[in-house]
C-alpha positions, 0 to 999 in steps of 0.5 A: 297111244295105241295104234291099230296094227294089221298082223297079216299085213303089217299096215297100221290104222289109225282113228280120227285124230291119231295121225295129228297125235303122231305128227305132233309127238314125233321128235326130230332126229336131233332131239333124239339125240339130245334125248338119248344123251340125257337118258344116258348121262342120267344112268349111274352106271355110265356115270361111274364108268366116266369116273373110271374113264378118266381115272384111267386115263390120268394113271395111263399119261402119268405112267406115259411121263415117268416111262419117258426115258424108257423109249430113248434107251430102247431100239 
């Protein structure tokens, strides 16, 4: 939808029927949310990024368990 915009002023215009386009078509802040959630898990990058995530994150607690007895044996 295009909406008339003013470039000295700022103000928008709008023709008959444009602000019921707007109201209609505007998402709740939730919905935004949940939208941008789904744009996001979506993205192969992020979804790759995850999978390192959480590798790393087992290498890091593994590494955690078998250094254990490191932390008992130094000040």
């Amino acid at each position: 939808m295009n909406v008339d915009e003013c470039y000295k002023c700022g103000g928008f215009f709008l023709d008959p029927g444009e602000l019921k386009v707007v109201r209609d078509s505007f998402m709740s802040e939730q919905e935004c949310e949940e939208y941008a959630q789904k744009l996001i898990e979506g993205d192969p990058v992020y979804q790759e990024a995850q999978k390192d995530l959480e590798k790393y994150s087992h290498r890091t607690e593994a590494i955690r368990k078998y250094t254990r007895f490191l932390r008992r044996i130094l000040p």
